[in-house]
C-alpha positions in Angstrom: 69.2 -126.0 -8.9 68.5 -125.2 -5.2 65.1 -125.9 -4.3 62.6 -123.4 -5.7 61.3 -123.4 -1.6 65.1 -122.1 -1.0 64.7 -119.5 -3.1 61.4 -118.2 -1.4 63.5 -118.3 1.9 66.3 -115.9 0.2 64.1 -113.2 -0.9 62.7 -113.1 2.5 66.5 -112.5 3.9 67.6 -110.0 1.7 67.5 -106.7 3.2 66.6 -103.1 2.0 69.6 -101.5 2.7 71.2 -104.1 0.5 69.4 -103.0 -2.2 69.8 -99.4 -1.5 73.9 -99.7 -1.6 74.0 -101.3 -4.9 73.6 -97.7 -6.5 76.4 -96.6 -5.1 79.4 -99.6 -5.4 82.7 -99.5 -6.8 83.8 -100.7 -9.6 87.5 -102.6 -8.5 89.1 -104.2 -12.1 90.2 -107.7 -11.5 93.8 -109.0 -12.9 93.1 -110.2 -16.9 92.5 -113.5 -17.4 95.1 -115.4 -19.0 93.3 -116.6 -21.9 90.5 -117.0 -24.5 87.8 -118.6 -22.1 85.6 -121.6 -24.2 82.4 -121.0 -22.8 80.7 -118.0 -21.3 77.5 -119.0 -20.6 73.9 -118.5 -19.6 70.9 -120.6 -18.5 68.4 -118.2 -19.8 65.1 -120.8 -19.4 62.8 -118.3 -18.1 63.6 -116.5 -20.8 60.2 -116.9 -23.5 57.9 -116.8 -20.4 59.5 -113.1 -19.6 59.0 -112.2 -22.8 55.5 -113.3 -22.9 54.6 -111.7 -19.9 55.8 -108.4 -21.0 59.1 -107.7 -19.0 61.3 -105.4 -20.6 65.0 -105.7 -21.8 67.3 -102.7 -21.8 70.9 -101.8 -22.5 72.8 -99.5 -20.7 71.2 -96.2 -23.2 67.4 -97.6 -22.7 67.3 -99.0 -25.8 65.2 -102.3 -25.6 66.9 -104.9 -27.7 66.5 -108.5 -28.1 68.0 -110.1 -25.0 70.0 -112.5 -26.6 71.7 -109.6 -28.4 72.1 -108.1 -24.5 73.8 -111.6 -23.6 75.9 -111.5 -26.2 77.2 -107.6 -25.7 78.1 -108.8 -22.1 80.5 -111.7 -23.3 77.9 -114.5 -23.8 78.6 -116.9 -26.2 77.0 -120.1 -25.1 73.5 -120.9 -23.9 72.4 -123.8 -21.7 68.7 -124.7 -21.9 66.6 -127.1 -19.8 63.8 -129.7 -21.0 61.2 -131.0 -19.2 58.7 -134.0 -20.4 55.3 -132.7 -19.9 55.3 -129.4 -17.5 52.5 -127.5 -16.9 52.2 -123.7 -17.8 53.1 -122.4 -14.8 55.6 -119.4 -15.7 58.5 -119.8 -13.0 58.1 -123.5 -12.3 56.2 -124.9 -15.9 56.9 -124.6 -19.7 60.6 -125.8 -20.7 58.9 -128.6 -23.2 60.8 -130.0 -25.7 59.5 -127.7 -28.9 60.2 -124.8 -26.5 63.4 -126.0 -25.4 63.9 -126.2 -29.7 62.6 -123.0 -30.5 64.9 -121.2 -27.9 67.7 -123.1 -29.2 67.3 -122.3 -32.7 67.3 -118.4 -31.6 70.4 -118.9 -30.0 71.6 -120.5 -32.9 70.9 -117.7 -34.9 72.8 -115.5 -33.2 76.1 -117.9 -33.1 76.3 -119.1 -29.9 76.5 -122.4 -28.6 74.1 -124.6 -26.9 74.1 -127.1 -23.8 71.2 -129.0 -22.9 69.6 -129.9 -20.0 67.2 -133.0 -19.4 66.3 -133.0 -16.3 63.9 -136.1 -17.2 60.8 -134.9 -14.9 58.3 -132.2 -15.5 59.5 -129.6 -13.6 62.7 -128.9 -11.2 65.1 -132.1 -10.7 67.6 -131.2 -8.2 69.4 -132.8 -5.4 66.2 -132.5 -2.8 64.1 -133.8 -5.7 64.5 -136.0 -8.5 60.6 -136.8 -9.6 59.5 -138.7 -12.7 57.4 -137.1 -15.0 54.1 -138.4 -14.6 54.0 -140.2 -17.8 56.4 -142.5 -16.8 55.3 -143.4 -13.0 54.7 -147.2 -12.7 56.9 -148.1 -15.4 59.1 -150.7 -14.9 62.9 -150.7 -14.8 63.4 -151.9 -18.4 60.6 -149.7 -19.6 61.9 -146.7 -17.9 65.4 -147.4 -19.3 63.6 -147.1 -23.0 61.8 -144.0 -21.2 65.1 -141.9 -21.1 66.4 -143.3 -24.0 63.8 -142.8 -26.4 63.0 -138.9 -24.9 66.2 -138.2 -25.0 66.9 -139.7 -29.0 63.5 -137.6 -29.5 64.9 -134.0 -28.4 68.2 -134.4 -30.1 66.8 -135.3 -32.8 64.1 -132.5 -32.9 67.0 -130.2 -32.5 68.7 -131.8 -35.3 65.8 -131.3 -37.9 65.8 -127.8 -37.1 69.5 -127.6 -37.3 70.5 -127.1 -34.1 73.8 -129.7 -32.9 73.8 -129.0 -29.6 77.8 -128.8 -28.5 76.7 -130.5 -24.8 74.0 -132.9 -23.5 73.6 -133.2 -19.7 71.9 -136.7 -18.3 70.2 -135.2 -15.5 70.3 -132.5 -13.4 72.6 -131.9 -10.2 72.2 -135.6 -10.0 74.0 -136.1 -6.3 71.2 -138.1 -4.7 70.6 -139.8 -8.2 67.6 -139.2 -10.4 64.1 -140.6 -11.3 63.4 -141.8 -7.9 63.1 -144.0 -6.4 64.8 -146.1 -9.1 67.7 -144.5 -9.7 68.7 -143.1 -6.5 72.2 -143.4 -5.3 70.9 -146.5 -3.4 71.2 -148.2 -6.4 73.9 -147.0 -8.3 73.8 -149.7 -10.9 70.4 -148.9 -11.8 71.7 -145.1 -11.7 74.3 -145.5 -14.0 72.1 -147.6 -16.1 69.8 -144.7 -16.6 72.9 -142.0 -17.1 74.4 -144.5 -19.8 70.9 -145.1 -21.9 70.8 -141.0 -22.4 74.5 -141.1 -23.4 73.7 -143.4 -26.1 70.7 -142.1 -27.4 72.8 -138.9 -27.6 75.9 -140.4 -29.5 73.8 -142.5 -31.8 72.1 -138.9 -33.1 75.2 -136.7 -32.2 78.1 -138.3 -32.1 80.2 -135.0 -31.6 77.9 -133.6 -28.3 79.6 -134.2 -25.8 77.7 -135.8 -22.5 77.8 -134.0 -19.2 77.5 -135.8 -16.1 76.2 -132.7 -13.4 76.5 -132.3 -9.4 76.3 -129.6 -7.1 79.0 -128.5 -4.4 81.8 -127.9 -6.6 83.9 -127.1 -4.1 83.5 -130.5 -2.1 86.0 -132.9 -3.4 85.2 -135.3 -0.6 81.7 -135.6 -2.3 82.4 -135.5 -5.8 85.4 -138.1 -5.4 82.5 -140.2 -3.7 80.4 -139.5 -6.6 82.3 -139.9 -9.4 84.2 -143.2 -8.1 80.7 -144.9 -8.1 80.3 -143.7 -11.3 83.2 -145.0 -12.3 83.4 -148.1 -10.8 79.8 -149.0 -12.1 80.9 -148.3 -15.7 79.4 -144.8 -17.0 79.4 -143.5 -20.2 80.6 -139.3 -20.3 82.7 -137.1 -21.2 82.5 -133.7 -18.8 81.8 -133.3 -15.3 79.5 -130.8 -14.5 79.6 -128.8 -11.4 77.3 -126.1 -9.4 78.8 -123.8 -7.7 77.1 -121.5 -5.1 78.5 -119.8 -2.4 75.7 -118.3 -0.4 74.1 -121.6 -0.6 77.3 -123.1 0.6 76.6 -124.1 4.8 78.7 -121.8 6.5 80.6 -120.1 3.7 78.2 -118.0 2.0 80.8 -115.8 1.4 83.3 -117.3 -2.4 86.4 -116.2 -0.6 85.8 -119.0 1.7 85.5 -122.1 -0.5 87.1 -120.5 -3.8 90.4 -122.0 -3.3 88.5 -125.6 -2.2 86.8 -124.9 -5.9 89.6 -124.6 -7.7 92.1 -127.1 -5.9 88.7 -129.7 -6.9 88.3 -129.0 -10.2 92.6 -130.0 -10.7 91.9 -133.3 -8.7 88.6 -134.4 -10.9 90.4 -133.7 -13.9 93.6 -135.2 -13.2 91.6 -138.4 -11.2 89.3 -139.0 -14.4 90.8 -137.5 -17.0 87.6 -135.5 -17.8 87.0 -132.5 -19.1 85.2 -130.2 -16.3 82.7 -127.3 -16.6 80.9 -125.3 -14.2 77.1 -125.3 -15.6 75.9 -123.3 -13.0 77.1 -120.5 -10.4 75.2 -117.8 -9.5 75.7 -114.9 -6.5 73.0 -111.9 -5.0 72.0 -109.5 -8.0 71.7 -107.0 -4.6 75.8 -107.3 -4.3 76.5 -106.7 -7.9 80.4 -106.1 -7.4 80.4 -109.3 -5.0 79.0 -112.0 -7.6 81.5 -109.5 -10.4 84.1 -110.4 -8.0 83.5 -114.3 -7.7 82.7 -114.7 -11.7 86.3 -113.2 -12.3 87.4 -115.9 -9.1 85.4 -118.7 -10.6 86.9 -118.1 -14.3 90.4 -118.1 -13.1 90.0 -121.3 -11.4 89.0 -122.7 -14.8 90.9 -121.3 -16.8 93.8 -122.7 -14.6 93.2 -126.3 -15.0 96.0 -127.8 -17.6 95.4 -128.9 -20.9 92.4 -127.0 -21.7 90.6 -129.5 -20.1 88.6 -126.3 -17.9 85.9 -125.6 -20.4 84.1 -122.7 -18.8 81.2 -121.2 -16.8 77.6 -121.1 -17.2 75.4 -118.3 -14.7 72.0 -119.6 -14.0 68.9 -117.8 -15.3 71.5 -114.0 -15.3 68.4 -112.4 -17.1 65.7 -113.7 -14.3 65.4 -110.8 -12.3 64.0 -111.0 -9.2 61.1 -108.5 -9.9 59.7 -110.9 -12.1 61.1 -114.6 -10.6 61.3 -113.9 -7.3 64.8 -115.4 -7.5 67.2 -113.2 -5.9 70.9 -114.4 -7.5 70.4 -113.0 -10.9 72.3 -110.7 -12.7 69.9 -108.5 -13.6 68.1 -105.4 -12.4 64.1 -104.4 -11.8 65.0 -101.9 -14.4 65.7 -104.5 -16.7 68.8 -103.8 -17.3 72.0 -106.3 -16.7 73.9 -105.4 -13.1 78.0 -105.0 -13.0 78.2 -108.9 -12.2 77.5 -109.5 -15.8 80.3 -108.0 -17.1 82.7 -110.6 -15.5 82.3 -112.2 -18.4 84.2 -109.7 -20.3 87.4 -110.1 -18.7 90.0 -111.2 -20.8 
């Protein structure tokens, strides 16, 4: 994810009159999509800490339902959950342990969806600007910190196993551009990188042979940099079976606006999949909750681009944290409202 310090600087540049005109926009249908869609998804991590904290959900009639069943009236069918090792209890940047990360999964597993899951192997955000070990494992050597991922990661599958949860996707790290558990597996040392990425692969295949293992960067519209990426990947022997991508326009230098770098989205997704004959998957996107018809407009986009990629091999979208609105996270590209109830943008996901 974009740094948690990014999204402190966005809420301080989105402007009341944005928020005013969101009453008033206009709905504009998009084209149908051509096809079932695989995965509609949310990252929905904040999720128990909402609900603990007493924020409301409603439907459209005021009625206060379980979110999940909110999620799934909107066209969600999967949910992608991150774990950290030992977080603190912070409510926006803590909990995400590996029992709650469980106990959330088993819920959605109740109501039929699927699950991803996220390690970012640290105790609280792992993203391109950071990539921090949990504290646990600081001082470890190479070879102990290659048993470190292995053995948490064979530990939460497992866990989810026992309470009979498969989970249908597994992703080694998180937006892992720069490389991950720093300083030893930063991209200046991609063997020791891809060392790491491959020990979480097989701990996840030994315990779940059907998950399949995403590998996850951010600028999915940048082929330059994820032909870079993924040819050191390849060429120093990693173990997956998806490539992940983020994709967020307003974070996007330049082009905050999708209509700008859709087409470099889409035209990238057909060269990964045809360069390493991997299945792709955006695992996060996410636009302003104060442009509701914008980030509607740019789901539909994003979901076309997927769905156009041959063979099936374009296995859908996942919107990060839709349900965190911003009266509660501070987090301004949600698709929810301050009156809990789900904005327009949600219901991209309903397009046939």
């Amino acid at each position: 994810m974009p740094y948690v310090l990014k999204r402190a600087l966005f809420q301080l540049f989105v402007c009341v009159s944005c928020l005013a005109c969101t009453k008033s926009f206009k709905v504009v249908p998009p084209a149908p999509l051509p096809s079932p869609f695989v995965v509609k998804g949310a990252d929905i991590g904040w999720l128990p800490q909402m609900e603990g904290s007493g924020f409301k959900f409603y439907n459209d009639l005021g009625v206060e339902p379980d979110c999940f069943q909110l999620l799934k009236a909107n066209g969600i069918n999967t949910v992608r959950l991150r774990t950290w090792v030992n977080p603190s209890n912070d409510k926006i940047n803590g909990h995400c342990s590996k029992q709650e990360t469980v106990d959330l999964a088993v819920r959605a597993n109740r109501y039929g969806m699927k699950v991803m899951i996220d390690f970012h192997y640290s105790d609280s955000w792992a993203d391109p600007g950071q990539q921090r070990k949990p504290a646990a494992w600081v001082g470890h050597d190479f070879s102990t910190l290659l048993k470190d991922v292995y053995d948490y990661t064979a530990e939460v599958i497992l866990l989810l196993k026992t309470n009979g949860v498969t989970p249908d996707w597994v992703q080694i790290g998180n937006e892992i551009s720069s490389g991950m558990l720093f300083p030893d597996g930063s991209i200046n040392n991609w063997s020791q990188l891809i060392q790491l990425t491959n020990k979480g692969y097989e701990a996840v295949k030994v315990i779940s042979p059907k998950t399949k293992v995403v590998l996850h960067i951010d600028q999915g519209n940048n082929n330059t940099r994820c032909r870079w990426w993924f040819d050191n990947a390849q060429t120093n022997g990693a173990k997956y079976d998806v490539i992940g991508l983020s994709y967020y326009p307003y974070w996007l230098a330049g082009s905050p606006d999708y209509t700008l770098s859709i087409e470099d989205f889409g035209n990238n997704l057909l060269d990964l999949v045809s360069r390493y004959s991997k299945e792709v998957m955006v695992v996060e996107v996410g636009g302003e909750s104060a442009k509701p018809q914008n980030t509607y407009d740019m789901l539909v986009a994003v979901q076309k681009k997927v769905l156009a990629v041959p063979q099936n091999k374009g296995l859908g979208v996942i919107y990060w944290e839709p349900e965190g609105a911003r009266s509660w996270s501070g987090y301004a590209l949600s698709a929810w409202g301050d009156d809990g109830k789900s904005t327009l943008a949600l219901k991209a996901f309903l397009v046939k």
